[in-house]
C-alpha positions, 0 to 999 in steps of 0.5 A: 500500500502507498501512502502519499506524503502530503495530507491534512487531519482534524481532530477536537475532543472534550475531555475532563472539562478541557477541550482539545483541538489539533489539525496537521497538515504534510507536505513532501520532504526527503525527511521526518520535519515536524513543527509544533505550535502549541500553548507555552503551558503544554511545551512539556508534551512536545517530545511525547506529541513527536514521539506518537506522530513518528509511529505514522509519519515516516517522510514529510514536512509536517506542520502540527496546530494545537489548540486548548479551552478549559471549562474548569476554574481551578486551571485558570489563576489570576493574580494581583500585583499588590505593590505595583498597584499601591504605586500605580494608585499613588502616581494617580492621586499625585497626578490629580494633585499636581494639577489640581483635578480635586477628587478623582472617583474611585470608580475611574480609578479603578477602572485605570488600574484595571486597565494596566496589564501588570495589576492583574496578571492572568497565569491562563491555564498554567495551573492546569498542570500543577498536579500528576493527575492533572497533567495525565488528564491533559495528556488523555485529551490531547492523546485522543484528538492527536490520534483522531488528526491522525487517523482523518490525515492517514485516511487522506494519505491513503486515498491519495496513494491509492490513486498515485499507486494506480496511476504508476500501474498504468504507465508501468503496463505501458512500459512494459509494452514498449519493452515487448516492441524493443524485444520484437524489434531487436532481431530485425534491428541488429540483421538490419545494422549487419546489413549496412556494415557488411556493405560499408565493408565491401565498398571500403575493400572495393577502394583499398588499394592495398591489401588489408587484415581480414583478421582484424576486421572480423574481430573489430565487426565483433567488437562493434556488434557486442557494444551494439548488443542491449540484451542485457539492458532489456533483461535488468530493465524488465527485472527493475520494472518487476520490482518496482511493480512488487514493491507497491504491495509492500507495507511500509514507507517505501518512498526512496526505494521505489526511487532508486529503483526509478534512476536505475531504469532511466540509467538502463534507458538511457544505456539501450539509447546510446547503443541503438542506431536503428530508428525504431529503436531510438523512438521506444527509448523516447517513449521508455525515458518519458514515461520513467520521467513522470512515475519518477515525478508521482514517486515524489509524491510516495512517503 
């Protein structure tokens, strides 16, 4: 099975009176990437939040959003600067004083002091993991709305591997058939290219002058046919093309196999093009190469 490296996942729980929301989203990658956004309060969590997305993510870049609301009074705790608001409640009165605005009411006063971010300090959710049951209740929550992201981003990836897996299928058929053609051309080819040499040879021994060594001829006609010879190439090719078609039923992430496999046959194509000199050949190579090109580009896409 193929799993595609780009996806995207949601999950939101309610557990304990605290509300969990986490969404995920991958893109392609050589390797594992995660960043984590989450609430200062729950940096604790991010080794064992990396820990679980490594169980289901083997390549990709993925970017992770956490979310959390809580229901409950005893997590929030909110403070009061006592001595800065003595000293901010002094500096009014001086104020007042110094420009002689009378009495100022307690309530604007109040309402000045309220106003000032280092009255009242707002700790916002850091007392919810003052205690080891409070800190397993939290990880409880955002254990099950991780695992439900998860589960909608796999489905996501899988559907979209179904897909890139089928299309793979395709094009190896295709590429199957187009080595059928160079097989059932080869014969023709190489009969057809010992025609033209034997005919080179006898115009040259016609214009020779000179008496010339049979021996060397014969053995330099060998040579040439043997470096001209592709079956080897065609045998790795198909080998390669098998592989590559078995290893898409394999589980697990298989992403860089499939691709070394990918430059091995664009490496004995580009060989069998080099060799060949018949047209026809020369042609099913183009349509070989193109066709490596783009399972080559849908593998990018494969974790």
């Amino acid at each position: 099975m193929l799993k595609s490296m780009t996806g995207f996942g949601r999950g939101e729980c309610i557990w304990y009176e605290r509300k969990f929301k986490v969404e995920l989203k991958s893109v392609n990658h050589r390797f594992s990437d995660f960043s984590i956004k989450l609430p200062r309060f729950l940096n604790p969590f991010e080794d064992s939040i990396r820990h679980r997305l490594a169980i289901d993510i083997i390549r990709g870049k993925v970017d992770v959003w956490i979310n959390f609301e809580s229901f409950r009074p005893e997590d929030t705790k909110i403070q009061v600067n006592e001595a800065y608001a003595d000293m901010y409640m002094k500096a009014l009165w001086g104020i007042s004083k110094r420009y002689g605005l009378g009495e100022v009411p307690l309530a604007t006063l109040l309402e000045m002091l309220a106003k000032s971010p280092d009255v009242i300090v707002s700790d916002r959710y850091e007392n919810a993991i003052k205690s080891d049951t409070a800190r397993n209740e939290i990880w409880e929550g955002l254990f099950e709305a991780l695992g439900q992201a998860l589960y909608q981003y796999n489905y996501m990836r899988e559907m979209e591997g179904a897909s890139i897996k089928k299309d793979i299928e395709e094009k190896c058929a295709y590429l199957t058939d187009v080595i059928s053609k160079i097989r059932e051309r080869l014969p023709h080819a190489i009969e057809e290219h010992a025609t033209k040499l034997k005919e080179r040879i006898r115009d040259l021994t016609e214009k020779l002058s000179e008496k010339f060594d049979e021996t060397r001829v014969i053995t330099e006609i060998a040579v040439l046919a043997d470096k001209s010879d592709i079956n080897e190439e065609m045998t790795r090719l198909e080998s390669h093309l098998e592989q590559l078609t078995s290893m898409m039923n394999e589980e697990g992430a298989k992403g860089r196999k499939m691709d070394f496999l990918i430059q091995e046959l664009n490496r004995e194509a580009n060989t069998i093009g080099a060799k060949s000199t018949d047209i026809h050949l020369t042609k099913y190579v183009v349509e070989l190469k193109s066709s490596i090109e783009q399972i080559r580009e849908q593998i990018q896409n494969v974790e």
